[in-house]
Every structure is written in structure tokens, then in C-alpha cells.
N, C-alpha and C positions, 0 to 999 in steps of 0.2 A: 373237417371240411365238408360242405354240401356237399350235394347232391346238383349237377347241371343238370335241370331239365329238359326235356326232347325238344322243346320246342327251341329252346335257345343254343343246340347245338344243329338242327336243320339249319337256323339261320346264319351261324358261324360259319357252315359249308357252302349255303346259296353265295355268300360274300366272297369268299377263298375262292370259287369258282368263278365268280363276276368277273372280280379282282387279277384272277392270271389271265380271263381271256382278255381284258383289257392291256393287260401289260405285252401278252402275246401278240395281240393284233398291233398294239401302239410299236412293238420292235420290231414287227415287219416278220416276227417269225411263221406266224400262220399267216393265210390269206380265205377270204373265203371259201375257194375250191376246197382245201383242203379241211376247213370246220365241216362243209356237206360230207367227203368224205370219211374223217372221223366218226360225225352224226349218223351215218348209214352205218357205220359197222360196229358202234355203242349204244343202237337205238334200240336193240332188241332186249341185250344187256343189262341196260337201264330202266329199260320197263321191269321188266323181270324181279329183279333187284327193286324197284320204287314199290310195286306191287307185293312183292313179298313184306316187307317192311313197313306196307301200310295194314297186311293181314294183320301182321305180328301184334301191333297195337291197338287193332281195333278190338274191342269190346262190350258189350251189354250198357249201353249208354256212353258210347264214345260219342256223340253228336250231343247229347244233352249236357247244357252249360250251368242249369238251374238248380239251385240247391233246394234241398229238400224245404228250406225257411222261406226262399222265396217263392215255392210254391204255395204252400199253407197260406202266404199274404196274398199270395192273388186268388185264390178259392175262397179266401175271407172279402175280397175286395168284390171278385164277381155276384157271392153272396148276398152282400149289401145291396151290391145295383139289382141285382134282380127282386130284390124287397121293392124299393124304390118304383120300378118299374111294374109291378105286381101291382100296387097300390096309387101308382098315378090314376089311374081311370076313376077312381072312389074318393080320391082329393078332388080331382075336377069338377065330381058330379058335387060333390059335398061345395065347393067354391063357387058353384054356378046358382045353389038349391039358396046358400046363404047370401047372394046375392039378392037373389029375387026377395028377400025377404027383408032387405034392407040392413041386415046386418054386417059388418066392415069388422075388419081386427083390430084390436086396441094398441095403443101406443106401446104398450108394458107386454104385451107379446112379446115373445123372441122369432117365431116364423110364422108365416102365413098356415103353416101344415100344423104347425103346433095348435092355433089358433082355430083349426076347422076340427083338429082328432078332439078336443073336449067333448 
């Protein structure tokens, strides 16, 4: 048998707990006065207890969701653009110089950049 992960047994509890104050309020058992009061005298308790419990699991990249691959792909992807962007200023001057000179890219080009890097 698995293994329940944390995250799907916090939410089994958020429910369970939804679920009876529901049922508690819909049979008239509790009223609000008495959830304030409950809440005042479980509110310290409960911190305590949420706080402990979120020590417990935090760790050296608990907020980091990115795998190792997906970072590699975006340090290859940033990469490129900064090629790209590195090299715009020298296409333009290069597309403006061939302008002037009356030269245009051929049909058989495949880009405009391919067409001025010759």
C-alpha cells in the first residue's frame, strides 16, 4: 500500500473539520457564542500545534517547486534570449547599412538575420 501524502491528509482534516462544524451548526448543537468560545480557548493550542507541525516539515527547499530539469531549461532558454538581445543592436545596424545600399533578402533566405549574418 502507498504511502498518503501530507498534503492529502491536511485536506482530509480541513474537510472532517468543515463537515462536523456544518453538521454541528445545521443540528442546532453549537451556536456561535459558543464556536467564540471554543476558539478562545483552542486558539493558543492550535497555533502551537500548526506551528510546530509546520517546523517539522519545513526544509532546505521547501518552497522550491522546480526540478532540477526545469531549471537547466530555463538557464538554456534565458541564454538564448540574451544571445538574441546581445546581438539585436549589430542586426539593425547591419539591416539599416544593407538598406542603404539597396540590397533586400532573397526569396530563398530563410530569415531576415540569416540573410544579413553572411
Amino acid at each position: 500500500m502507498s504511502k498518503v501524502p501530507a498534503w492529502l491528509w491536511r485536506k482530509i482534516i480541513y474537510l472532517v473539520v468543515f463537515a462536523a462544524a456544518v453538521v454541528a451548526g445545521a443540528r442546532g448543537w453549537i451556536d456561535a457564542g459558543d464556536i467564540d468560545g471554543l476558539a478562545d480557548q483552542w486558539a493558543e493550542i492550535l497555533t502551537a500545534a500548526v506551528s510546530l507541525l509546520a517546523a517539522s516539515k519545513t526544509h532546505e527547499g521547501s518552497d522550491d517547486k522546480a526540478t532540477s530539469s526545469e531549471v537547466a531549461t530555463s538557464v538554456d532558454a534565458l541564454n538564448a534570449v540574451r544571445e538574441v538581445v546581445t546581438s539585436l543592436p549589430d542586426s539593425v545596424v547591419q539591416a539599416i547599412r544593407a538598406e542603404e545600399r539597396g540590397e533586400y533578402p532573397s526569396a530563398d533566405s530563410q530569415s531576415v538575420g540569416d540573410y544579413y549574418r553572411r
